[in-house]
LUMZAVO-355809 format. One record per residue (C-alpha): x negated, y negated, z. Coordinates in Angstrom, 3 decimals. Example, Ala and Ser with C-alpha at 12.3 -4.5 7.8 and 13.67 -1.06 7.14 Angstrom:
# residues 2
REC        x        y        z
REC  -12.300    4.500    7.800
REC  -13.670    1.060    7.140
This chain:
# residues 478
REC        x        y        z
REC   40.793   19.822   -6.622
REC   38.060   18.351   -8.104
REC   35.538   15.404   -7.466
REC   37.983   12.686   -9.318
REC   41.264   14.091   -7.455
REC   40.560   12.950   -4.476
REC   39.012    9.527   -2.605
REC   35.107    9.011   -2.601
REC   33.118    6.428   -0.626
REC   32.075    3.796   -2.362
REC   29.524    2.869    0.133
REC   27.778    6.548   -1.350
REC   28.910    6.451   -4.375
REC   27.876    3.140   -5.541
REC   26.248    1.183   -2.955
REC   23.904    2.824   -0.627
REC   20.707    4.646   -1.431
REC   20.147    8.466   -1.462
REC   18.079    7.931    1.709
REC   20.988    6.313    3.576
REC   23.146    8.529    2.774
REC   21.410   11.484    3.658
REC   20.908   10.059    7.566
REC   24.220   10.206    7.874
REC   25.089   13.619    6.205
REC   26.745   16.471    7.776
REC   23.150   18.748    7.039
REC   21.493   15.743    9.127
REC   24.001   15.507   11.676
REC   24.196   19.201   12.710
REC   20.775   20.098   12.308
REC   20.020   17.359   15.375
REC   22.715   19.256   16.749
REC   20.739   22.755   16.832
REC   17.710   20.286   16.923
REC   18.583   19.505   20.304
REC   19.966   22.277   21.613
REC   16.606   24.224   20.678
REC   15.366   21.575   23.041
REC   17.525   21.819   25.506
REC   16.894   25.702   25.552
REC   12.801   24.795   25.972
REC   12.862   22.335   28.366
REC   15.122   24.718   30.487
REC   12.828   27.327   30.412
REC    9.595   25.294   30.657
REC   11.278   24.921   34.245
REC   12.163   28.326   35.077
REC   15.532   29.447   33.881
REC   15.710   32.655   32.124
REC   15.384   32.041   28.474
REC   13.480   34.070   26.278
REC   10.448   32.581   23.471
REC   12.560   35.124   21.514
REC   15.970   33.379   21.547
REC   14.158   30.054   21.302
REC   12.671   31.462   17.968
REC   15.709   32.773   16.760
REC   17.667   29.325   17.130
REC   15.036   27.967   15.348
REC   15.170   29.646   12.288
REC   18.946   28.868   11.467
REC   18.553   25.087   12.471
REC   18.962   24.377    8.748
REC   21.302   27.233    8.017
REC   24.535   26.053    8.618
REC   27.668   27.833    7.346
REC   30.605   24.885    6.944
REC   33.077   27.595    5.862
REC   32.808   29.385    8.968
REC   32.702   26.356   10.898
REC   35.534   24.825    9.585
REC   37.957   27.969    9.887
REC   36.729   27.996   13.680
REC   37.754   24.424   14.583
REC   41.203   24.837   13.156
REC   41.669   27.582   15.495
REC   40.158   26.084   18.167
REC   40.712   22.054   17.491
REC   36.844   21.534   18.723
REC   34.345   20.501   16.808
REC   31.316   21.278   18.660
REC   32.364   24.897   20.145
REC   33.014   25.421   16.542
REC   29.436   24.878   15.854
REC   27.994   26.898   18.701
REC   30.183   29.875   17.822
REC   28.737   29.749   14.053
REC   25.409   29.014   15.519
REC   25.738   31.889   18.045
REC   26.635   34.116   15.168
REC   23.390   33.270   13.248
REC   21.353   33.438   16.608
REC   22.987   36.176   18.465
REC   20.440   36.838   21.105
REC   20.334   33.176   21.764
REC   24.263   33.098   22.219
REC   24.215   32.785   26.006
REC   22.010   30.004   26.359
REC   23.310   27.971   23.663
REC   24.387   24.752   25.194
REC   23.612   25.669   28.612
REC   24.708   22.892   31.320
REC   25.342   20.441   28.428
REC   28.760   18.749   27.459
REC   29.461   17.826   23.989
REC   28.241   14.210   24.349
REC   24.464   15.569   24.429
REC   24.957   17.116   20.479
REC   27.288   14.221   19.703
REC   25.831   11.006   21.703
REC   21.777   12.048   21.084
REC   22.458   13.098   17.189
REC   24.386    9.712   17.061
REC   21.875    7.546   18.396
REC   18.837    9.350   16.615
REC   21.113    9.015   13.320
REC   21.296    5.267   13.941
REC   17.592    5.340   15.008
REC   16.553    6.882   11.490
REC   18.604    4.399    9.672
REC   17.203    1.094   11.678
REC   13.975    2.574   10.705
REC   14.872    2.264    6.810
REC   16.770   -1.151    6.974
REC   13.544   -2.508    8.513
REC   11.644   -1.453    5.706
REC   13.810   -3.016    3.196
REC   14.178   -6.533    5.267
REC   10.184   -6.711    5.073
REC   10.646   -5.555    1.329
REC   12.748   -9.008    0.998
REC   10.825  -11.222    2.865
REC    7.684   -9.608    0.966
REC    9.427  -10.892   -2.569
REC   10.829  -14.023   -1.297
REC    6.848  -14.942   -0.121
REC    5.319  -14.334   -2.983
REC    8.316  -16.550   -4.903
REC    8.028  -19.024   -1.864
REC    4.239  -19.374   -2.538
REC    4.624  -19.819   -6.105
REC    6.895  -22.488   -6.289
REC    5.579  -23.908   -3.301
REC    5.131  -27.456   -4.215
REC    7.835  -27.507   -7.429
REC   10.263  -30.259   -6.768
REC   14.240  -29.698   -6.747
REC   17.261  -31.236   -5.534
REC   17.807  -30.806   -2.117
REC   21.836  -30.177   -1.275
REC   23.992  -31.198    1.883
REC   27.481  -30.628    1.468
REC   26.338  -29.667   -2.163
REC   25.904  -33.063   -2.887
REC   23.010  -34.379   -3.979
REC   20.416  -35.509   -1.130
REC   16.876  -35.644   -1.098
REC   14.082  -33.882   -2.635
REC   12.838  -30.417   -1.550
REC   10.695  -27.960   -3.609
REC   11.933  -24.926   -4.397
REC    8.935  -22.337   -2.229
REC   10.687  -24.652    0.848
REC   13.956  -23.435    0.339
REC   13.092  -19.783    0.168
REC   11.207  -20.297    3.115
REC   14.832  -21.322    4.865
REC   15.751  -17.662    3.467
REC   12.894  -15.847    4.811
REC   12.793  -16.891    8.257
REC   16.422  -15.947    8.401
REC   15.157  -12.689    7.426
REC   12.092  -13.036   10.040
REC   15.029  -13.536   12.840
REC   16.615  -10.776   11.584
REC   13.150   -8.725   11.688
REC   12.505   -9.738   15.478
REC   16.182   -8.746   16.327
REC   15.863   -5.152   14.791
REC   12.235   -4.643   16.405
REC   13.812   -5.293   19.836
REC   15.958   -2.763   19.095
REC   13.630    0.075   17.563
REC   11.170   -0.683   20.153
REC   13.539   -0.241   23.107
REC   15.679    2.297   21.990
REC   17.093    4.831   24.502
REC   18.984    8.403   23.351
REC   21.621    9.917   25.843
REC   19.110   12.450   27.390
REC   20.694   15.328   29.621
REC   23.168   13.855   31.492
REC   25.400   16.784   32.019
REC   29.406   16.723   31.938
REC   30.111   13.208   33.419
REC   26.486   11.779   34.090
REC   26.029   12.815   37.359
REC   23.349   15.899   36.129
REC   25.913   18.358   38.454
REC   26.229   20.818   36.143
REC   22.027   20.840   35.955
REC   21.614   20.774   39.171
REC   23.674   24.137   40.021
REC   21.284   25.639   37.137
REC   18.692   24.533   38.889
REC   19.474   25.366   42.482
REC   19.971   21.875   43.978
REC   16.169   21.665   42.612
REC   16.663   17.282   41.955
REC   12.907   16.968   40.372
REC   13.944   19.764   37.968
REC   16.934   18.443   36.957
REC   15.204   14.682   36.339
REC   12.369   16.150   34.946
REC   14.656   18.111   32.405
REC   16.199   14.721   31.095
REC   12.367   13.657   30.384
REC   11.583   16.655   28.620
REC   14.898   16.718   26.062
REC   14.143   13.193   25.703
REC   10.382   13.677   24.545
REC   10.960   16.304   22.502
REC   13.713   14.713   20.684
REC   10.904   12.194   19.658
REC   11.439    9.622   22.460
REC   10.487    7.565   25.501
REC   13.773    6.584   26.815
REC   16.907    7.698   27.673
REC   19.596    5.732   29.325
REC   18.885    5.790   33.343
REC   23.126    5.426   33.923
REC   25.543    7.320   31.589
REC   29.256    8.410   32.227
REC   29.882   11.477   29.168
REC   29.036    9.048   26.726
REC   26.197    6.488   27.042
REC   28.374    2.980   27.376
REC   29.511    2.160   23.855
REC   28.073   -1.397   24.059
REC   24.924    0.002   22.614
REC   26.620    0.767   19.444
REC   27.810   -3.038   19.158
REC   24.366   -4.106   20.684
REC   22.827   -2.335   16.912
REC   25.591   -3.547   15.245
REC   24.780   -6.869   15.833
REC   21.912   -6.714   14.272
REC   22.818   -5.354   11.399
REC   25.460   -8.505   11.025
REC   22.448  -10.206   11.323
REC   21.094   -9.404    8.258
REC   24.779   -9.668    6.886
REC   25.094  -13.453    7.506
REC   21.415  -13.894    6.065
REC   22.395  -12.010    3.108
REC   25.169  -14.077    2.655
REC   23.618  -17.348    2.883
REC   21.296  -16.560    0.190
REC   23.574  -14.526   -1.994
REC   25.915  -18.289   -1.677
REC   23.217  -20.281   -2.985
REC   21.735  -18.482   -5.481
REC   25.772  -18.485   -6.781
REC   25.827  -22.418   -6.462
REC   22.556  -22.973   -7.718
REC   23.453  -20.575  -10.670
REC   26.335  -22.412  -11.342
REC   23.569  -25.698  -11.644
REC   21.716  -23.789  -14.239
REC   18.967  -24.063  -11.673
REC   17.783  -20.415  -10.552
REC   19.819  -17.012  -11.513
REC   19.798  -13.668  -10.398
REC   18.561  -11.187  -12.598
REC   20.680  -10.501  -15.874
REC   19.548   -7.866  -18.195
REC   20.036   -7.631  -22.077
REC   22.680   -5.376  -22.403
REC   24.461   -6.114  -19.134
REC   28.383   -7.650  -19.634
REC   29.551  -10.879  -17.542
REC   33.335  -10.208  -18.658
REC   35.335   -7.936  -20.527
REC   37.178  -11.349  -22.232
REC   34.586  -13.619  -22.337
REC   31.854  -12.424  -24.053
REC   29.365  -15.551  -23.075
REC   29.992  -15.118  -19.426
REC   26.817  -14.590  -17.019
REC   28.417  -14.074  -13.675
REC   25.861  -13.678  -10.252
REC   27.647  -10.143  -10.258
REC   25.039   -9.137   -7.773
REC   25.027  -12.004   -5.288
REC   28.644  -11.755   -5.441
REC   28.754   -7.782   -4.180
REC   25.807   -8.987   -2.072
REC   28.492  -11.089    0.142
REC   30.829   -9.213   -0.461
REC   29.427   -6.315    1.533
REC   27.803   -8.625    3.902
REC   31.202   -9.663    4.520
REC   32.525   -6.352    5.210
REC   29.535   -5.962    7.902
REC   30.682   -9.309    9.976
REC   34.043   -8.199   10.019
REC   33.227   -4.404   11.460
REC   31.026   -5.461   14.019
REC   33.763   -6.832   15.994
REC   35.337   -2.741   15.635
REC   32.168   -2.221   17.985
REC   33.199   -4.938   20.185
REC   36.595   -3.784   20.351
REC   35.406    0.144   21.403
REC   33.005   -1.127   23.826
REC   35.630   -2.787   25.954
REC   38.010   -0.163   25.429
REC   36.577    2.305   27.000
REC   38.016    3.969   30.210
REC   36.039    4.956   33.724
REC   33.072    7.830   32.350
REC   34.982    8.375   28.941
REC   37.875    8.697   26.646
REC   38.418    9.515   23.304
REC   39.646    7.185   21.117
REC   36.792    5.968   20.309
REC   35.696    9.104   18.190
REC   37.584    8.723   14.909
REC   36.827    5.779   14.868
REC   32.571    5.935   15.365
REC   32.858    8.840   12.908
REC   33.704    6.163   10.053
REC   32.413    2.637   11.730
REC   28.822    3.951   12.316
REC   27.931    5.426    9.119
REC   29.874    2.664    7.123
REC   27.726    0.129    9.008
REC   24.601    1.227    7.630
REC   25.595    2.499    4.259
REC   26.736   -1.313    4.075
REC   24.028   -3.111    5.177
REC   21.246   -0.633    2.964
REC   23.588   -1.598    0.474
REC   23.230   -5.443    1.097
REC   19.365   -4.958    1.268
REC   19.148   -2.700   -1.739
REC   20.719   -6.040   -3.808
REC   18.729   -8.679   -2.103
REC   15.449   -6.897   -2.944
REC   16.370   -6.836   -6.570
REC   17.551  -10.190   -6.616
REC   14.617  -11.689   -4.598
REC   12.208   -9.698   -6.689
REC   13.604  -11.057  -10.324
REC   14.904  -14.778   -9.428
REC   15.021  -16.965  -12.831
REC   14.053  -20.227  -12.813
REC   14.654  -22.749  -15.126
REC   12.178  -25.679  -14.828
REC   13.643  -27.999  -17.749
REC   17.417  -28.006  -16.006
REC   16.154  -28.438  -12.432
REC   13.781  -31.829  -14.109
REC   16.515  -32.864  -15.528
REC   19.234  -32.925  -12.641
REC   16.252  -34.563  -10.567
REC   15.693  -37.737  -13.528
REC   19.667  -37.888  -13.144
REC   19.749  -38.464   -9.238
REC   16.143  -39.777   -8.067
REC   16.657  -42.808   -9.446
REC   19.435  -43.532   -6.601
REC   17.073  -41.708   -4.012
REC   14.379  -44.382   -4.820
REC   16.798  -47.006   -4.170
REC   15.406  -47.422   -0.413
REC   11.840  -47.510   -1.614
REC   12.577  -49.796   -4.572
REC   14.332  -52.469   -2.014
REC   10.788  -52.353   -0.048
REC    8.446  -52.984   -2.495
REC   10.936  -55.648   -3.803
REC   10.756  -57.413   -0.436
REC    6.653  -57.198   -0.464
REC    6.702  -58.947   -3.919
REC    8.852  -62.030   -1.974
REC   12.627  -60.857   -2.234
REC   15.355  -61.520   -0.153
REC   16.084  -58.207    1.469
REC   20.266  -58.833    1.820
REC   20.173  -60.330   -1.758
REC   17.971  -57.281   -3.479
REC   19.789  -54.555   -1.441
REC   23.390  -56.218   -2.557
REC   22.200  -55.886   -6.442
REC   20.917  -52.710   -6.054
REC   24.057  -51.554   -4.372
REC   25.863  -52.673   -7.301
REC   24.088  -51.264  -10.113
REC   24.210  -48.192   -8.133
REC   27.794  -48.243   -7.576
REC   27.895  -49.307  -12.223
REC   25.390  -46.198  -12.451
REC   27.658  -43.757  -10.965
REC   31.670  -44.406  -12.441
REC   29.530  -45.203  -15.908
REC   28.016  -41.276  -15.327
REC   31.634  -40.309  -14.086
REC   32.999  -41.740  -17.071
REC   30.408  -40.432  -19.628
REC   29.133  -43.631  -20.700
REC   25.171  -43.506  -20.653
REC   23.870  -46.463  -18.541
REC   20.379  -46.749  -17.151
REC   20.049  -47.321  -14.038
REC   16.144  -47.834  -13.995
REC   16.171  -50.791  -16.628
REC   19.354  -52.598  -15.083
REC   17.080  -52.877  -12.146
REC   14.104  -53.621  -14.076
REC   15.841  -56.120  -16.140
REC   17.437  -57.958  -13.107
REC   15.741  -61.094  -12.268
REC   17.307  -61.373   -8.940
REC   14.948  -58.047   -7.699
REC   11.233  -59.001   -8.183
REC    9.816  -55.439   -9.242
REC    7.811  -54.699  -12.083
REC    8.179  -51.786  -14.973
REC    5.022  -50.307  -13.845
REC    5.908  -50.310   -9.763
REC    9.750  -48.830  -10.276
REC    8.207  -45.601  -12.544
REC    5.484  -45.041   -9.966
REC    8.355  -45.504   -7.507
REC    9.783  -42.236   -9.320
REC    7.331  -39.890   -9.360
REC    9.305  -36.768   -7.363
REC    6.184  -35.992   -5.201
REC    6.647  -38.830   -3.684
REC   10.130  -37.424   -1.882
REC    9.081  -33.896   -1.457
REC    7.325  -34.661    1.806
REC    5.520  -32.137    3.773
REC    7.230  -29.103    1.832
REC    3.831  -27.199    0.337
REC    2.209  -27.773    3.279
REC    5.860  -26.269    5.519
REC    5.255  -23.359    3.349
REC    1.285  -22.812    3.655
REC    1.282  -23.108    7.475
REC    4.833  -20.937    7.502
REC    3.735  -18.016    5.415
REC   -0.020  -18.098    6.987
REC    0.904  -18.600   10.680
REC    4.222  -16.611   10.725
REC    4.911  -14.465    7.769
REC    1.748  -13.070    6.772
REC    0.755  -11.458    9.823
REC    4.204   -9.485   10.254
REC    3.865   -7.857    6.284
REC    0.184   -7.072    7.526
REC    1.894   -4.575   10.376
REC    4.102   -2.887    7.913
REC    1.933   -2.764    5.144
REC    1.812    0.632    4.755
REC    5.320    1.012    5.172
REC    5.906   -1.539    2.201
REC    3.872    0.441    0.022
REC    6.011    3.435    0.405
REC    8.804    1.250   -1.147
REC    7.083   -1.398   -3.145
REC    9.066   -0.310   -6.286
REC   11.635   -2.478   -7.752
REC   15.356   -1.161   -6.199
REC   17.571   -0.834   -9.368
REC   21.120   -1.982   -9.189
């Protein structure tokens, strides 16, 4: 069989980064495995069991040397996955063999290398969600006071600049951000719980010593590279948590989304466009084609993410009194695929925020086509300072709007501007209607929502992480 033969991941194959994917690799996963049982074997005799510095050391040295051959012929015979792995790891570290695993249950390889896993990743995803809010503030701040349509409903409303509306996409992102600190910064691993949670099998180990036994739980936890582990477990630590990170991650889904939507619309405009490179295809039949291919995976991904996190919600409630298995098969794929989606997602919206086109000349021009009904309000005020009637000048400029827009429909060119100009029943002069239509005039406070945005909120978070961002301040190829 070879590589082609047989089904690949797309989420590795095509999507995710190296990085990703190795968090969630089988030379990760086990390795925490032996990781923690080489902790479980120190922490036991730190408090007096009889384990030897010598059986310690010999675990240690095979932590990386895993033997999948062996392992796998072992759980077909013995349909276990984890006594599979402590019979090959008691054949590399034979002295070690009787303490391997002592007083645990397989929930403390499989719970603790599952939550560190997800730990590792959150760590990574951060990194790239400051890497996006990073581009989109230096794009913000350069197009900070540049007018441009402003859409509801995609129709045309009023005036925005263009550093305003990335700002709307970045503190998305800076929600996102606050959400996946809460969870780094309070994140618990299993600990040493023992066979059902209730430390039993720890405390005959230790005598009916209770300090011990607590104390044990601390030590694991540290050593695993932690503060916390969950004070209340059953076998499993409740499966919630796993939708409570999973939420987060749709987080950054929906944000994705949102942006990955309107750079397609705004595309479609001829306003902005995601990055298209000189030899890249838009279709196979239509040669001229320059599709948002990358927004478009963007959501499509980010769609993928929404719909799985409601997987998590499902396992969470479906769990029965300290555990059952069913919901094993199915973490195996939903927690990985999670992650390997959502580094994909991130991996696209730093290229696209880092290389967003512009096009001045088309956004100018859709503005001249619709400001001139935008100005209508202001153009019936200064109308009624010069001595108008306000019914009578509002009912003219209602129609010439109303001419103005099934002319456009129609594709007959009529000017709206000089109809009103011309009009002798609306006292405004030539000079006071093009001063009238100046777009600063309808951008309002947008540079200065941007200045005080980025200064007061943005700026300081990318200071915390700066040294972080340098480690990936590269542009992510996709």
């Amino acid at each position: 069989m070879t590589e082609h033969d047989r089904y690949s991941n797309p989420l590795v194959e095509r999507y995710a980064s190296k990085e990703m994917s190795h968090i969630f690799s089988d030379d990760n996963k086990y390795s925490l495995w032996r990781k923690l049982w080489v902790a479980l074997a120190e922490a036991e005799k730190e408090l007096g069991l009889n384990i030897t510095d010598e059986q310690i050391d010999e675990m240690k040295r095979h932590i990386n040397d895993i033997s999948y051959d062996t392992v796998s012929n072992k759980e077909k015979e013995l349909k276990h996955d984890v006594m599979a792995h402590i019979y090959e790891f008691g054949e590399k570290a034979p002295k070690a063999r009787p303490i391997i695993h002592l007083g645990a249950t397989s929930a403390f390889v499989d719970d603790n290398a599952d939550l560190i896993q997800m730990y590792q990743a959150l760590l990574i995803i951060r990194n790239k969600v400051l890497k996006c809010i990073k581009n989109l503030t230096v794009f913000a701040v350069s197009y900070k006071d540049v007018p441009t349509l402003g859409y509801t409903h995609f129709q045309p409303a009023q005036l925005t600049t263009i550093g305003k509306r990335a700002c709307m996409w970045i503190q998305d992102l800076m929600m996102d951000l606050d959400e996946l600190n809460n969870r780094i910064d309070h994140f618990m691993i299993r600990g040493a719980k023992g066979t059902t949670g209730t430390q039993a099998s720890f405390l005959e180990l230790f005598h009916g010593d209770t300090d011990k036994v607590l104390e044990l739980d601390k030590i694991v936890t540290r050593k695993m590279g932690f503060e916390k582990s969950f004070p209340i477990t059953g076998q499993t630590y409740t499966r919630k948590y796993d939708w409570y990170i999973a939420e987060a991650l749709c987080g950054i889904a929906q944000s994705a989304h949102k942006f990955g939507n309107d750079i397609r619309l705004l595309q479609h405009e001829n306003e902005l466009e995601e990055p298209f490179e000189e030899s890249q295809v838009g279709s196979s039949a239509m040669p001229y084609k320059r599709n948002p291919m990358r927004s478009e995976r963007m959501c499509s991904l980010s769609r993928y993410i929404i719909v799985d996190v409601s997987n998590f919600s499902v396992t969470a409630s479906a769990q029965w009194l300290e555990r059952t298995l069913d919901d094993s098969a199915d973490r195996r794929i939903s927690i990985p695929e999670i992650f390997l989606a959502a580094d994909g997602v991130l991996n696209l919206y730093a290229n696209i925020s880092q290389n967003i086109n512009v096009y001045p000349k088309i956004i100018n021009k859709n503005i001249s086509r619709e400001l001139p009904f935008m100005a209508m309000e202001n153009i019936l005020m200064r109308s009624v300072e010069n001595g108008g009637d306000r019914q009578a000048v509002h009912e003219r400029l209602r129609k010439h709007s109303m001419d103005a827009k099934m002319a456009y429909r129609e594709g007959t060119d009529l000017n709206l501007i000089w109809e009103i100009i011309d009009d002798p029943e609306i006292p405004i002069r030539e000079d006071e209607v093009k001063d009238l239509l100046d777009p600063e005039r309808y951008i309002g406070l947008s540079a200065k929502q941007v200045e005080l945005y980025i200064q007061n909120f943005v700026q300081p978070e990318l200071e915390k992480y700066n040294a972080d961002l340098n480690n990936i301040d590269t542009i992510l190829t996709v």
